[in-house]
C-alpha positions in Angstrom: 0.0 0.0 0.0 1.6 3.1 -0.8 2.2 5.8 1.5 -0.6 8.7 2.5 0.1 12.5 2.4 0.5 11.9 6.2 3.8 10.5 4.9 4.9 14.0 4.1 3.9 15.7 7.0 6.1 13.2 9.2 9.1 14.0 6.7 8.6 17.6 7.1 8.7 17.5 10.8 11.7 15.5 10.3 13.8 18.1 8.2 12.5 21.1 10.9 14.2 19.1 13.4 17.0 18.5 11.7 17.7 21.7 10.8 17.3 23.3 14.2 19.6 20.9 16.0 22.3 21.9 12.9 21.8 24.8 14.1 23.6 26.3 10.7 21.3 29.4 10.6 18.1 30.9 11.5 17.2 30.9 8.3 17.2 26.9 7.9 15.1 26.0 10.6 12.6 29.1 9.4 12.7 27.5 6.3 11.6 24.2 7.5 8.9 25.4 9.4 7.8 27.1 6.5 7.4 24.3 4.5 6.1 22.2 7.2 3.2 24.3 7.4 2.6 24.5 4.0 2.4 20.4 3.5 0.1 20.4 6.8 -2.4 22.7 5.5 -2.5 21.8 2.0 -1.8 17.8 1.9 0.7 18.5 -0.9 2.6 14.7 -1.2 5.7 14.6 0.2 8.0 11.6 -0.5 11.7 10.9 0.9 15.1 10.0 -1.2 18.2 9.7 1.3 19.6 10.5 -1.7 23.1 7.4 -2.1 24.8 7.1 -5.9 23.2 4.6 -7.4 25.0 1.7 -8.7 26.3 3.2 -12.0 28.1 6.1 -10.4 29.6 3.6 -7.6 31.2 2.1 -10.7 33.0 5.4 -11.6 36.8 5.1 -11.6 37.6 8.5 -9.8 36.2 8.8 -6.1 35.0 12.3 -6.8 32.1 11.2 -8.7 30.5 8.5 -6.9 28.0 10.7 -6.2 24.4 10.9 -6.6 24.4 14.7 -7.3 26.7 17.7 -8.3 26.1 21.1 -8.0 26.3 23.2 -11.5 25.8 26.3 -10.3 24.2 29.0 -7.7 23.4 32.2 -7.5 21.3 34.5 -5.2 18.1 33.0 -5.7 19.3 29.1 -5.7 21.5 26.7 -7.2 21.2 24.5 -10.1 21.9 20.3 -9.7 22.8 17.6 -11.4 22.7 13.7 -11.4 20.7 10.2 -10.6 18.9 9.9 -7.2 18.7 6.1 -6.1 15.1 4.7 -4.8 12.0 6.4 -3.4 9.0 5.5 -2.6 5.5 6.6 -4.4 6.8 8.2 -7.4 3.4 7.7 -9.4 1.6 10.1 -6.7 4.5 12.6 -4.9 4.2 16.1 -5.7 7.9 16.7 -4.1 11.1 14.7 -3.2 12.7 15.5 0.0 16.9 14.1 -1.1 18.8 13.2 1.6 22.2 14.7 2.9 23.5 10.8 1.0 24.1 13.0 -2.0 27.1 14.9 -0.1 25.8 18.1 -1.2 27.3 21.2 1.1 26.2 24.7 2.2 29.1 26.4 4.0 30.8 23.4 5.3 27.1 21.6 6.2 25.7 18.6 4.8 22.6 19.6 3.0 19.1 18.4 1.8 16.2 19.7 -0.3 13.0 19.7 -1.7 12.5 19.3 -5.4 9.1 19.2 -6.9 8.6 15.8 -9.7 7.4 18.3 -12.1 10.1 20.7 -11.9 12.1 21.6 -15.7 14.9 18.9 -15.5 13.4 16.2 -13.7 12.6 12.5 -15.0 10.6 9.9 -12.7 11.2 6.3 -13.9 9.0 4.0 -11.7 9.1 0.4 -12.0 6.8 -2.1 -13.4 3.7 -2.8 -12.5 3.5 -6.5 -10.7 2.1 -9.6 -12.5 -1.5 -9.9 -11.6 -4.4 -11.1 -13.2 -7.2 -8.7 -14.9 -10.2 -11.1 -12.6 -10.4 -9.0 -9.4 -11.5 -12.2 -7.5 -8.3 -14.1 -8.6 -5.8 -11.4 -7.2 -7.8 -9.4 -4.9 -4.9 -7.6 -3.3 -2.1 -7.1 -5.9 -4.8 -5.6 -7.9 -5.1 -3.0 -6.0 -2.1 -2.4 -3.3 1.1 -2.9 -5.4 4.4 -0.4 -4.5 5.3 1.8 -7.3 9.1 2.5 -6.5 11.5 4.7 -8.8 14.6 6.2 -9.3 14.7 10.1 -10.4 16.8 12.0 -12.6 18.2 15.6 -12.5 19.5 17.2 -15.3 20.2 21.2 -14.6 17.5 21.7 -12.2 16.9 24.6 -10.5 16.4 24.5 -6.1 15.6 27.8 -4.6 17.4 29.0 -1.3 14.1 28.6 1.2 13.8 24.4 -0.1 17.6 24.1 0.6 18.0 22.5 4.7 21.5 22.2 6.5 21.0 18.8 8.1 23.0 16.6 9.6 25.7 14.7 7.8 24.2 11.4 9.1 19.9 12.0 9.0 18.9 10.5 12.1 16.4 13.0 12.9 14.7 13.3 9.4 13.3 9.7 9.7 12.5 9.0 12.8 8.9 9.9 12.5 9.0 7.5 9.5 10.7 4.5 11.2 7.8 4.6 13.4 5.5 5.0 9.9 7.2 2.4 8.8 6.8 -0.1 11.7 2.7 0.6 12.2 2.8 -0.7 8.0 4.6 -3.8 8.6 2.5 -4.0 12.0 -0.7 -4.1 9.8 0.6 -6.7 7.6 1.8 -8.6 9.9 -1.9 -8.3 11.8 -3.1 -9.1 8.5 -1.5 -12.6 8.2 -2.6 -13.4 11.2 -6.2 -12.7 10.5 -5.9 -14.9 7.5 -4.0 -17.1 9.4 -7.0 -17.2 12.0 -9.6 -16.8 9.4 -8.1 -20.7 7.4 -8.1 -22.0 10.3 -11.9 -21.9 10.7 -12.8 -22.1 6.7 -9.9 -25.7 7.1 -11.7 -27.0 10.1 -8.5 -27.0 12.1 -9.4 -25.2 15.4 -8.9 -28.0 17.2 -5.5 -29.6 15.7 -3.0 -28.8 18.0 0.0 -28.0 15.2 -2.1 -25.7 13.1 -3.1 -23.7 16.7 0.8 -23.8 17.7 1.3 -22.0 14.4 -1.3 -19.7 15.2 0.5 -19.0 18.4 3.4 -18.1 16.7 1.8 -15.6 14.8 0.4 -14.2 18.0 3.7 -13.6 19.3 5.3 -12.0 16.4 2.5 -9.5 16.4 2.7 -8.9 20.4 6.1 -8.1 20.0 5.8 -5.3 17.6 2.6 -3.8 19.3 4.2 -4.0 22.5 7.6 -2.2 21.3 5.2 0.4 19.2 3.4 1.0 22.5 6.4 1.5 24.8 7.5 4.2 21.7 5.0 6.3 22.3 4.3 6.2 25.8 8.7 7.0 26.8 9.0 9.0 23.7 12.1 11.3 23.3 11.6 15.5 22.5 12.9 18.1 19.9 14.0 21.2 20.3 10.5 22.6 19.6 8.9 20.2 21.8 7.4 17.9 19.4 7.4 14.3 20.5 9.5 11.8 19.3 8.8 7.9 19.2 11.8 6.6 21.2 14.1 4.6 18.7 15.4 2.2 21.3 11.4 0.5 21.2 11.2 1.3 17.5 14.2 -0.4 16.2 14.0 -3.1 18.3 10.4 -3.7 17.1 11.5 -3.4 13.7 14.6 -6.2 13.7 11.8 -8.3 15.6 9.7 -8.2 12.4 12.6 -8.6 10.0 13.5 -11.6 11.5 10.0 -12.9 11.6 8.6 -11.5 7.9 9.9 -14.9 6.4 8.4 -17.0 9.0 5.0 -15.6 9.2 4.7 -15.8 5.0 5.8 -19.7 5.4 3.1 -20.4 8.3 0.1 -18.8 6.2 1.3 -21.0 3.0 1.2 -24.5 5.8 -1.7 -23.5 7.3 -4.4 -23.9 4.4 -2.6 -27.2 2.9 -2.2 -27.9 -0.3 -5.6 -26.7 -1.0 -4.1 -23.3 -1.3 -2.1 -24.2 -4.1 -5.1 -25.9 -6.1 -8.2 -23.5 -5.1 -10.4 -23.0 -8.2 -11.3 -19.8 -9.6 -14.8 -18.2 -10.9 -13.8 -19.4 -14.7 -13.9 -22.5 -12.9 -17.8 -22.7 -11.3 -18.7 -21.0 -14.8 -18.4 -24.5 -16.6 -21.4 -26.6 -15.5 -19.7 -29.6 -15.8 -16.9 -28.4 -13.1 -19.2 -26.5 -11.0 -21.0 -29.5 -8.9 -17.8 -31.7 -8.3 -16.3 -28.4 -7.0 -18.7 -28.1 -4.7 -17.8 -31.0 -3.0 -14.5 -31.1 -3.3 -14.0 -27.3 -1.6 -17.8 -26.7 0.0 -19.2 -28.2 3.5 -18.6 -27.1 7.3 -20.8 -24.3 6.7 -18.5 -22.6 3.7 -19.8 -23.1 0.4 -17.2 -23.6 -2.2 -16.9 -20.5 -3.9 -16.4 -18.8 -0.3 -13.9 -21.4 0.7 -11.9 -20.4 -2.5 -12.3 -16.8 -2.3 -10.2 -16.9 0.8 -7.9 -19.4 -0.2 -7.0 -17.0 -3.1 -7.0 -14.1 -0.8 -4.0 -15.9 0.9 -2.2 -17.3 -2.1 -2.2 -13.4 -3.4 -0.5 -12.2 0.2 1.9 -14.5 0.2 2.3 -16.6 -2.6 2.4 -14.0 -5.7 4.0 -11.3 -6.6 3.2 -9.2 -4.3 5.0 -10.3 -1.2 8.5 -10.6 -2.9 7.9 -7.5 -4.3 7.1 -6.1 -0.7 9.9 -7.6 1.1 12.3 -6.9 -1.7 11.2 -2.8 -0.9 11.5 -3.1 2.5 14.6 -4.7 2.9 16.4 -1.3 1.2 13.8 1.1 1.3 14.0 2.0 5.5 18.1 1.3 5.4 17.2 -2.9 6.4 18.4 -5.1 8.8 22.1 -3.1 9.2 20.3 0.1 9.6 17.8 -0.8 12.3 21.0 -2.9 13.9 22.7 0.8 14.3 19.4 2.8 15.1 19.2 0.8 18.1 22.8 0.4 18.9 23.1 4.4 19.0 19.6 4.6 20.4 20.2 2.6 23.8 20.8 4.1 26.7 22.0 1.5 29.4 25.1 0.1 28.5 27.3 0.9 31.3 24.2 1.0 34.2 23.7 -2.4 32.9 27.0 -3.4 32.8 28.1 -1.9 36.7 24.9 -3.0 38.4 26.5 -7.2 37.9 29.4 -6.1 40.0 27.2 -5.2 42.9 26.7 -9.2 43.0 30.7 -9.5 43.6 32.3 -8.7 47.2 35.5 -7.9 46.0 36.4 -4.4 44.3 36.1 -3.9 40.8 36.8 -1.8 38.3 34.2 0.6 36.5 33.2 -0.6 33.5 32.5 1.4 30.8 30.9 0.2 27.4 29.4 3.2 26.5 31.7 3.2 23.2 30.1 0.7 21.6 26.7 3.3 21.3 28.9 6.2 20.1 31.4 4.5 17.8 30.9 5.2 14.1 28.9 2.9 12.6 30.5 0.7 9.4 29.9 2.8 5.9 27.3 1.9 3.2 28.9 -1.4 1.0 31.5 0.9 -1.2 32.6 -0.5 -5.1 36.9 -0.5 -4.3 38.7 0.8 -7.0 39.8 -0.7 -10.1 43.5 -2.0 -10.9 45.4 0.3 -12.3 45.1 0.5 -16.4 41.2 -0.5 -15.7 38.1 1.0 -15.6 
């Protein structure tokens, strides 16, 4: 499902943040909060690049241009880019991009991002292709309607004024922190999804009382606890900005969000055992249509108060949310899209806060001195760089 203009908002808040705890100039944060206001009271659709090289200029032979973006030109009013932006998310529908400080783009020694609008002179959307689904509604009743439309974006001399230019932070933790926590109530209500279907198979199967199909059921259970309970403790011992908006505290996000990394691939593999094989041979309506099909159907998929066409309507319903297209198209998105598993790994590793009260409260169980222990560098230590292309032997290129 793509994202809402809600989506916008959140990265608006993010860049106002940003920008005031840069602290670069006033006129950055009163920037921000200019924009900010203008995407709350008009809806206009905000989507977010962090703004990396894509994979062609990683390739480049001279470390000065493995960049995503250079800057042409500027003058009073603005300055005037260049270059190939790397995946974002809703290209069909944004109005605006905000691009990440990924790009390395500078204002006076600071790490900059910026708004550009998808119809600005210059700019070329390229989304990707629309998922393999069948035209019968009935037969692919979700990637019919919810696929991801996910693109790159070209620049090719395009202007950016002054007042949609933010210092930010070199490294953007603040700009997506709102959307982590977006992020995690999605994957939340997919992840509630398979379990209704999970829940809803095991009454159309008749296996309420068969005590592997409920211990799978369990395990769904849990994997959803988890993340409600981490999505809960986020909100209720949130963190602050400097304006006084509240924050979702990382430390319950990320952890929430490796939780359901780790349990995406199970919960796909329960929903496809639950059902049988029966979810792999369910009939379709072209199927009832021919008479001499439609009675032995009946029998074969009706009884236990489901007739057969309802008993196949939600065995399809499954096969499409797991078994198509459409969830390896999902996963594939996620898995880059938010920064994946290494970037939720150093969210929370930066995030916690208790490494050395942990650590010194164990050697109040020894009666002998000990030193203080302090850990605390393993929260503040830079975190390993984004998978770099090394540089060819010399003579190559």
């Amino acid at each position: 499902v793509t994202h809402t203009p809600l989506y916008g908002h959140l990265i608006a808040l993010g860049v106002l943040t940003a920008a005031e705890r840069r602290n670069a100039g006033a006129q950055h944060a009163a920037n921000a909060m200019a924009y900010r206001d203008m995407i709350a009271g008009t809806g206009r659709f905000l989507t977010f690049c962090g703004g990396a090289a894509v994979v062609g200029q990683r390739m480049r032979p001279d470390p000065k241009d493995r960049v995503a973006l250079k800057r042409v030109s500027e003058n009073d009013k603005g300055m005037v880019v260049r270059g190939r932006l790397g995946m974002h998310t809703s290209p069909a529908y944004a109005e605006d991009v905000y691009v990440g400080a990924l790009t390395g783009l500078e204002i006076d020694g600071h790490r900059a991002g910026f708004i550009v609008p998808v119809n600005a002179p210059g700019v070329t959307v390229l989304c990707r292709k629309a998922a393999t689904r069948d035209r019968d509604p009935l037969i692919s009743p979700l990637s019919g309607r919810y696929d991801e439309l996910d693109g790159q974006m070209w620049l090719e001399d395009v202007f950016i004024p002054w007042e949609r230019v933010f210092a930010v932070d070199p490294e953007p933790e603040a700009i997506p922190r709102w959307l982590r926590w977006h992020h995690l109530r999605g994957w939340l209500a997919k992840a509630e999804f398979t379990l209704g279907l999970a829940l809803a198979l095991t009454d159309a199967m008749g296996l309420k009382q068969n005590d592997a199909t409920v211990g799978y059921v369990i395990d769904l259970i849990a994997e959803v606890q988890i993340v409600r309970s981490c999505l809960t403790a986020a909100e209720h011992d949130p963190e602050f900005t400097p304006s006084g908006y509240c924050v979702p505290n990382h430390a319950h996000l990320a952890a929430g969000g490796i939780s359901l990394f780790k349990a995406r691939p199970l919960m796909s593999e329960l929903l496809r055992v639950i059902p049988g094989s029966s979810l792999v041979v369910a009939p379709t309506e072209a199927d009832f249509a021919i008479p001499e099909l439609a009675s032995g159907l009946e029998e074969t998929f009706g009884g236990g108060g489901y007739s057969a066409r309802q008993r196949s309507a939600l065995l399809r319903l499954a096969w499409d949310h797991v078994s198509s297209g459409l969830d390896g198209r999902e996963s594939s998105f996620e898995l880059h899209a938010s920064g994946g598993m290494p970037g939720w790994r150093a969210w929370l590793r930066r995030s916690f806060r208790d490494y050395n009260s942990l650590a010194n409260a164990v050697l109040k169980e020894i009666d002998i001195p000990m030193p203080a222990i302090d850990v605390a560098g393993i929260g503040t230590a830079p975190v390993a760089p984004r998978r770099t292309v090394p540089l060819p032997p010399a003579g190559k290129s």
